[in-house]
N, C-alpha and C positions, 0 to 999 in steps of 0.2 A: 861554676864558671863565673868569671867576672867581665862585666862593664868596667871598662876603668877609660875614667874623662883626662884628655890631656888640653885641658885650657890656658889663654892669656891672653896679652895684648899681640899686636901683630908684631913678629918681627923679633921672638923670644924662641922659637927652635923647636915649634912643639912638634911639627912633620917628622923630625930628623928622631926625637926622642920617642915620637911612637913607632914609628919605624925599629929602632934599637931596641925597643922594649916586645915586640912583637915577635922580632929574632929572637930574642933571650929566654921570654917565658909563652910563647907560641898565641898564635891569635891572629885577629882580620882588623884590618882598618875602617871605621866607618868616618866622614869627615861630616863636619859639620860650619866649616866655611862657607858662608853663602855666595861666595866668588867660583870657586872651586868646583861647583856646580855647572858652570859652561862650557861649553865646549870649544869655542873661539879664541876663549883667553887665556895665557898662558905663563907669558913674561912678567907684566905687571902683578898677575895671583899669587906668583911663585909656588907655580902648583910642582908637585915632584916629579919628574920624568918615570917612565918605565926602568930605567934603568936604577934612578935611587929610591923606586917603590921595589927594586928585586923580586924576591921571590916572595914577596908579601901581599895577600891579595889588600886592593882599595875599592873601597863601594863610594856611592853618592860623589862620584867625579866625572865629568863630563857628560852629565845626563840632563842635560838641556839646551837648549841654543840659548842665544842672548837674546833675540825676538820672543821667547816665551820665559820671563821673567817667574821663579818662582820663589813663593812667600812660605814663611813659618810652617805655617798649618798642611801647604802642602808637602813642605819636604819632613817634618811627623810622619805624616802619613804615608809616604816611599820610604822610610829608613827603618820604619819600627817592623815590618815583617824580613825585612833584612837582616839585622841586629836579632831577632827570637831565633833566626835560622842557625845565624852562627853561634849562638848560644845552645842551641836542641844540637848540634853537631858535636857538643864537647868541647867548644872552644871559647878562648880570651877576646873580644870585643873591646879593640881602643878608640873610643869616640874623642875626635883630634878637631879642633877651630878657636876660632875668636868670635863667633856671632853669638852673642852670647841668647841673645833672642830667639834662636833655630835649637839652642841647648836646652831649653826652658819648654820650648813648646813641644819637644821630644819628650824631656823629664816629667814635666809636669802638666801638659796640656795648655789649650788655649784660651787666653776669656772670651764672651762671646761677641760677636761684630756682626751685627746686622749686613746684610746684603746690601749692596749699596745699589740703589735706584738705577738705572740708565738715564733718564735726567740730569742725575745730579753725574754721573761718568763723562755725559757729554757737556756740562758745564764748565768740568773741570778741564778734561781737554780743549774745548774752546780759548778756556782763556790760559792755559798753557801753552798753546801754540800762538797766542795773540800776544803775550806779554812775558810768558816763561816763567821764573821759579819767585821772583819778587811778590808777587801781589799774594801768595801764598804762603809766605813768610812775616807778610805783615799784617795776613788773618791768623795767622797761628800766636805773632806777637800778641795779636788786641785781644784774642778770646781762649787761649791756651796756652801761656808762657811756658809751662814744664815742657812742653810737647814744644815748642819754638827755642827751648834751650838745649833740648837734647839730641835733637837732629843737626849732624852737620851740615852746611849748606849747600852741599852737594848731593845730601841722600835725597833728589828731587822727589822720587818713590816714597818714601815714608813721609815725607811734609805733605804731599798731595794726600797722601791718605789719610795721615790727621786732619786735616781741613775737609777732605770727602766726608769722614764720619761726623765731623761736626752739623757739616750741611744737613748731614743725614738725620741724624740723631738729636740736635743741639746739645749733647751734652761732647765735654772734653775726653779725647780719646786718653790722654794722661790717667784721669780720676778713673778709666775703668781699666788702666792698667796698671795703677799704684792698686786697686779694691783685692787684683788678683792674684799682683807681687806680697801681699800681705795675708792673703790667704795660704799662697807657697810658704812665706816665714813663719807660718803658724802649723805649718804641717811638720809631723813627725817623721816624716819616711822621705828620701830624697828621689823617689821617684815612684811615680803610681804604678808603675809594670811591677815593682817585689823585685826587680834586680839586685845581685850583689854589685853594690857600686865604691868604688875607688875612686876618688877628683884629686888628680895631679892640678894643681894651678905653677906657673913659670911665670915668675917676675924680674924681674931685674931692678938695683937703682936707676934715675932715668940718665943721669948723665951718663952712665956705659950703654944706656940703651941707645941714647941718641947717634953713639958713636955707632951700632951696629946698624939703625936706619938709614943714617947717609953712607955706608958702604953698600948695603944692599938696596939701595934706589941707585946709586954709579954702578952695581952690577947689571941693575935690569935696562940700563941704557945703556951699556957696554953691548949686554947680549941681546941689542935691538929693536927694545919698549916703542919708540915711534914709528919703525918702518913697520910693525905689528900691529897698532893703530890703524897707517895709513892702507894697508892691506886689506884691513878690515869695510875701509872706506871707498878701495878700487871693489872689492865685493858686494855693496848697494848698503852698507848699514849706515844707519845716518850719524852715529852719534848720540844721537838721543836715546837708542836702547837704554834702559836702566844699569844690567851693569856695565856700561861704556861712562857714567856719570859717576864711576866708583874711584878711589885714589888713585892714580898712576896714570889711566885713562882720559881722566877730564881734563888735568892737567898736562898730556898729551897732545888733546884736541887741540886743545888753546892753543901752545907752541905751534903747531899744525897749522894751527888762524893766524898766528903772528903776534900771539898774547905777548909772550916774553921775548927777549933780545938774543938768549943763545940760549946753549942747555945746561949752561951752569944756574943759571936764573931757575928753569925749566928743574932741574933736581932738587933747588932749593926750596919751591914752592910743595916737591912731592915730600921734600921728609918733612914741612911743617904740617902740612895734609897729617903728613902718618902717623905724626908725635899727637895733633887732636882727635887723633881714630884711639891708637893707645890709650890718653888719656880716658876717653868713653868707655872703653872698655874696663879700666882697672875700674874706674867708679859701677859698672856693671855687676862685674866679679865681686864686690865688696860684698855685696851681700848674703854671698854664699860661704853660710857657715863652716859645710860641711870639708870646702878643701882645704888639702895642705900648701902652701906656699914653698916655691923650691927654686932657685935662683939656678939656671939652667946649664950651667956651665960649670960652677962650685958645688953643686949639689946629688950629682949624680949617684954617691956610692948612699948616700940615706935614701933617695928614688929608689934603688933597686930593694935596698931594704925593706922601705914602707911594702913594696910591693910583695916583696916574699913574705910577710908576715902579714899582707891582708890578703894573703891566696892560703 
């Protein structure tokens, strides 16, 4: 049986293609979007309804709340006895997202991250709640540039933690995660379980991408992105939950605040959002040797192919 990865940037079709591909040649879904993971959010994740998941099971979807935020290394650790099961059953496993970080720490494991102090946890919230995501941006600038260029400035979560581990450790969280990206590019096996693996990568040129971002950011405000937000916010969350700080969402907030003037403003600041979340991600994907590149729309009868010839 096969692992086969259906990766990309956001907003390249891979739900829909693993979906079709799971119909065709039999198998479960496991996801590996770190959004997808909630259970409150729906519209902005563009997670798949029950009804275009059919008769296909999906694991690792809405098995958390937004109040219990979870990282890399935990969702490893939920997916991989999931994924051996539907493998010992006889069957095709489509590991389907864009994080590409929750793929790696599945694949390949995690480097290792010291436990971070309670001290240094309430220093950081302290001054999180005193000044917000600035002052942590311009300790990531002064003392960790790769790690302040690679976070978008909304991932508040991952900037905090770079700057936590600094406090923690003084060394730059970048240099121990460049030491163990290098140690993956020097390994021969693309994943330490011995799985038979398959990596669909879905790209597109960006000027047809960008056309497909701003239709599907006017779709998720057509099918009621704000009043999903504000829903969320008659229900006591504050906003500040981590994925409430993720694209679609934050830039929700704000409109919600009085950030922008209407919602065409409001859509244009989500598909700029979304084109610097793709762009992080292709520069992610780059280094992964092992997959094939397949433009998701023109591509599909060499897709099935590749597939029948690596089963």
């Amino acid at each position: 049986m096969k692992v086969i990865v259906v990766s990309g940037p956001t907003a390249t079709g891979k739900t829909d293609l693993a979906i079709e591909l799971a119909k065709m040649f039999g198998g479960e879904v496991v996801n590996f979007d770190s959004l997808l993971l909630y259970r409150e959010i729906n519209i902005g994740t563009a997670k798949p309804s029950q009804a275009e998941q059919g008769d296909i099971p999906h694991h690792m979807i809405d098995v958390r709340s937004i109040q219990e935020p979870m990282n890399a290394a935990a969702y490893a650790r939920q997916a991989l006895p999931i994924i051996e099961k539907i493998l010992a059953d006889g069957k095709n496993v489509y590991l389907v997202g864009g994080s590409g970080f929750y793929l790696q720490a599945l694949l390949k494991g995690m480097y290792d991250s010291p436990t971070t102090p309670a001290e240094v946890l309430e220093r950081s919230e302290e001054l999180y709640e005193r000044e917000g995501i600035s002052p942590f941006l311009e300790i990531l600038k002064e003392n960790d540039q790769s790690s302040f260029e690679r976070y978008h400035e909304n991932d508040h979560y991952r900037i905090r933690r770079a700057v936590e581990h600094f406090w923690t450790t003084g060394r730059k969280l970048s240099e121990e995660r460049q030491q163990k990206d290098e140690a993956n590019d020097k390994s021969q096996t693309s994943n330490i379980h011995g799985w038979d693996l398959l990596h669909i990568h879905l790209d597109l040129p960006k000027h047809e991408h960008e056309v497909i971002i701003q239709k599907r950011t006017k779709k998720m405000l057509q099918n009621g992105l704000i009043q999903e937000v504000r829903e969320l916010l008659l229900k006591g969350f504050t906003g500040e939950e981590k994925p409430l700080q993720s694209i679609g969402y934050k830039e929700s907030l704000d409109f919600i605040n009085g950030k922008y003037k209407d919602e065409d403003e409001l859509a244009e600041r989500i598909s700029i959002s979304t084109r610097q979340l793709a762009k992080s991600q292709r520069t992610w994907f780059k280094r992964d040797k092992d997959k094939r590149v397949y433009h998701p729309l023109k591509d599909k009868d060499q897709i099935y192919e590749f597939i029948k010839k690596g089963s």
